[in-house]
C-alpha positions in Angstrom: 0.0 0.0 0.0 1.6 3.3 -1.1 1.8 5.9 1.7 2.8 9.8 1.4 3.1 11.5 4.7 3.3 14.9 5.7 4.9 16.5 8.7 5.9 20.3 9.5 3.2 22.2 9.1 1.9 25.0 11.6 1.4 28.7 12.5 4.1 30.8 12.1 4.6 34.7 12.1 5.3 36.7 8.8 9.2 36.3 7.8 9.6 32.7 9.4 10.6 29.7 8.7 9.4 26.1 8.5 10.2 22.9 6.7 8.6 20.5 5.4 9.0 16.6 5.3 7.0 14.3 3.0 8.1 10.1 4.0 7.1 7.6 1.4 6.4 3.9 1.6 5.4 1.2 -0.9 6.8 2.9 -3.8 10.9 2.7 -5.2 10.9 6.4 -4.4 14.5 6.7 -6.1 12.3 6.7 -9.6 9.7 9.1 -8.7 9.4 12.6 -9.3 8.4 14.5 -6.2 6.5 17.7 -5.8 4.8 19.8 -3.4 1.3 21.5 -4.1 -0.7 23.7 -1.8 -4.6 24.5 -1.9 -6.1 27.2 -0.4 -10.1 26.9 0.0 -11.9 27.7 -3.3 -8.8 27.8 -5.5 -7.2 25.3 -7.7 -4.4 23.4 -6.2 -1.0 24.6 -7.9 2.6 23.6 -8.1 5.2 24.9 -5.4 8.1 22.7 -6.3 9.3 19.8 -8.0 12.2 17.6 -8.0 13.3 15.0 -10.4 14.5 11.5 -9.9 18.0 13.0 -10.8 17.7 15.7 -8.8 16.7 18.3 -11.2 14.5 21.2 -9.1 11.7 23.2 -10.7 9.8 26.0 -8.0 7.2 28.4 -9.2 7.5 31.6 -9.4 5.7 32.7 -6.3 8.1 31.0 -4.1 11.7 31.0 -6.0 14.8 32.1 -3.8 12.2 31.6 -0.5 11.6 27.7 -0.5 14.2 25.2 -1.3 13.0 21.6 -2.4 15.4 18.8 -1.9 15.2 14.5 -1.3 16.8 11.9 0.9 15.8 8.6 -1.4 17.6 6.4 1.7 15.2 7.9 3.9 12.8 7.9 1.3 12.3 11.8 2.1 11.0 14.6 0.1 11.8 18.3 2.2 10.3 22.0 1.7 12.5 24.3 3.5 10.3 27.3 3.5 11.5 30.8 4.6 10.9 34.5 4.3 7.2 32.9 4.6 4.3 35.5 3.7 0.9 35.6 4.6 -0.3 34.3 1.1 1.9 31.4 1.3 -1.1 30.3 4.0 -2.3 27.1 2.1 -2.6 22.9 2.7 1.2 21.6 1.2 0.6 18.6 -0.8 3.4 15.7 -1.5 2.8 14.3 -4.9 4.4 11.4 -6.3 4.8 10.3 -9.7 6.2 8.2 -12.1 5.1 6.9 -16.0 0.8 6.5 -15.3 1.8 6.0 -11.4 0.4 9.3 -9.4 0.6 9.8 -5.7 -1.2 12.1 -3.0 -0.5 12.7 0.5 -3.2 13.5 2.7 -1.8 17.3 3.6 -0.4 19.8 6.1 -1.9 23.6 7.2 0.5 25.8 6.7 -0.8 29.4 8.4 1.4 32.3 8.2 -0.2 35.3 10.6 1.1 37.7 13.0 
């Protein structure tokens, strides 16, 4: 049974950090692609960042030179170091994994950014 779980999230003041973790199990995560979505209520769920199997790293433009997206495949690990956070980065993070037709979800983690 494949499992993505999310950890990390929580409130945080403007101009903080957080980071978060995404731990995979049932899938050869070494030949996934691994991204992180976020979904704020009544909007379409959109791309943060993405890494590749090789390591390649692709981050919209909304969060570029704030969030860093990186992967321990012994640990099976997707990260989302997060800083300089803003009150529209608020949202539910989403792991995704993905490979060929295979497409993953992880259940989610609130992310609120208020003073």
């Amino acid at each position: 049974q494949v499992q993505l779980v999310e950890s990390g999230g929580g409130l945080v003041q403007p101009g903080g950090s957080l980071r978060l973790s995404c731990t995979a199990s049932g899938i050869a995560f070494s030949f996934y692609a691994m991204g992180w979505y976020r979904q704020t209520p009544g909007k379409q769920r959109e791309l943060v960042a993405t890494i590749t199997s090789g390591g390649n790293t692709n981050y919209a433009n909304s969060v570029k030179g704030r969030f860093t997206i990186s992967r321990d495949n012994a640990k099976k690990t997707v990260y989302l170091q997060m800083d300089s956070l803003e009150p529209e980065d608020t949202a539910v993070y989403y792991c995704n994994a993905g490979w060929n037709v295979r497409n993953y979800w992880g259940q989610g983690t609130h992310v609120t950014v208020s003073s």
